[in-house]
N, C-alpha and C positions, 0 to 999 in steps of 0.2 A: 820300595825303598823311599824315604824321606828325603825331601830335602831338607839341608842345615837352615835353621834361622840364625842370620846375623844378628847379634847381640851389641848393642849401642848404646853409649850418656850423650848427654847434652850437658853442654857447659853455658851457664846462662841463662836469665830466663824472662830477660826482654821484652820489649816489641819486636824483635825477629824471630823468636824464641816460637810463638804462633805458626810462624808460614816454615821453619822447619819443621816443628810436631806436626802439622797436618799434611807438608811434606813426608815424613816418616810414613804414615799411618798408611800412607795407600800405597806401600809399597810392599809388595808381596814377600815373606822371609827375611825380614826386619822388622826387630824388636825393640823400639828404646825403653831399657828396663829402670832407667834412673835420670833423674836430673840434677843441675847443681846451679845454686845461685848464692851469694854471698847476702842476699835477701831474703831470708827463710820463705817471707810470706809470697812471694813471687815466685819459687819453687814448689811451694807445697799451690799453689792457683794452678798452673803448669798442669803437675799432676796429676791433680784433682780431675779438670776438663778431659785431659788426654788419657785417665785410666792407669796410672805410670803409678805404682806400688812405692820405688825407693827416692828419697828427698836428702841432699846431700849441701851443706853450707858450704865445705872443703871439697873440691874438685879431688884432691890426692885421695882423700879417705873412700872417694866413689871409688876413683880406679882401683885402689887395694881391694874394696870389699864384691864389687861385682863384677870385675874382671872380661870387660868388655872386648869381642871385637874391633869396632872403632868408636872414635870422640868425632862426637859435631860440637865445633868452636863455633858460639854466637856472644859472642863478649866483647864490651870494648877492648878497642887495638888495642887499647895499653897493655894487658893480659897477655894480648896473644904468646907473644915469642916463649913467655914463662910456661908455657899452656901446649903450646905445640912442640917446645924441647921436651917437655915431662910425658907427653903419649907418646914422640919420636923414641923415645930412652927405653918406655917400654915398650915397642915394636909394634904400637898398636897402627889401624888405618887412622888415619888425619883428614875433617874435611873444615877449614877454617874460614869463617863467613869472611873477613876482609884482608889486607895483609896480615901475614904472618908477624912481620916487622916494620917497623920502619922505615928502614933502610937496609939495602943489598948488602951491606958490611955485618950487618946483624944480624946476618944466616949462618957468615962464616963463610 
C-alpha cells in the first residue's frame, strides 16, 4: 500500500519563498506542484530551481486548476486575509508565513 502524497502551492515567491521550497522538498509525501507570484519572473526562478512544473500570476486560477491539498502563504501581510479567506472557503489546509491579519477584528 502507498502512502498519499500531499499536494501543495505556494503563494509568493519571495525571499522566504527559498527556505519554504527547501522546506517542502525534504519532506517526505509532499509535493508542491505549483507556485504563484504576481511577478512572472520570480515565479517561473522559483520553479525553475525547485523542479516545480506549474507557474501561476493569479493565486485563484492556481487553486481552480491544480487543486491542492494545502496553500503555503509567503506574501506580504497585506495579501494575507484575501489569501487565507479564499483557501479557508475552499476547505483547503492553510499554513500562513505571518499574521493572517491585522488585527483580531479582521478574522471575525
Amino acid at each position: 500500500m502507498s502512502e498519499k502524497t500531499f499536494r501543495g502551492v505556494l503563494m509568493g515567491c519571495g525571499f522566504a519563498s527559498w527556505y519554504q521550497l527547501t522546506g517542502w522538498a525534504n519532506i517526505e509525501g509532499v509535493e508542491i506542484v505549483a507556485v504563484s507570484s504576481r511577478n512572472r519572473d520570480n515565479a517561473e526562478g522559483r520553479a525553475e530551481e525547485f523542479g516545480i512544473q506549474s507557474v501561476y500570476t493569479d493565486y485563484r486560477e492556481m487553486l481552480d486548476s491544480e487543486d491542492p491539498d494545502f496553500v503555503d502563504i509567503a506574501t506580504p501581510p497585506i495579501v494575507h486575509l484575501e489569501m487565507v479567506t479564499e483557501a479557508a472557503e475552499r476547505r483547503l489546509a492553510i499554513l500562513c508565513q505571518k499574521p493572517a491579519a491585522h488585527t483580531l477584528a479582521q478574522l471575525g
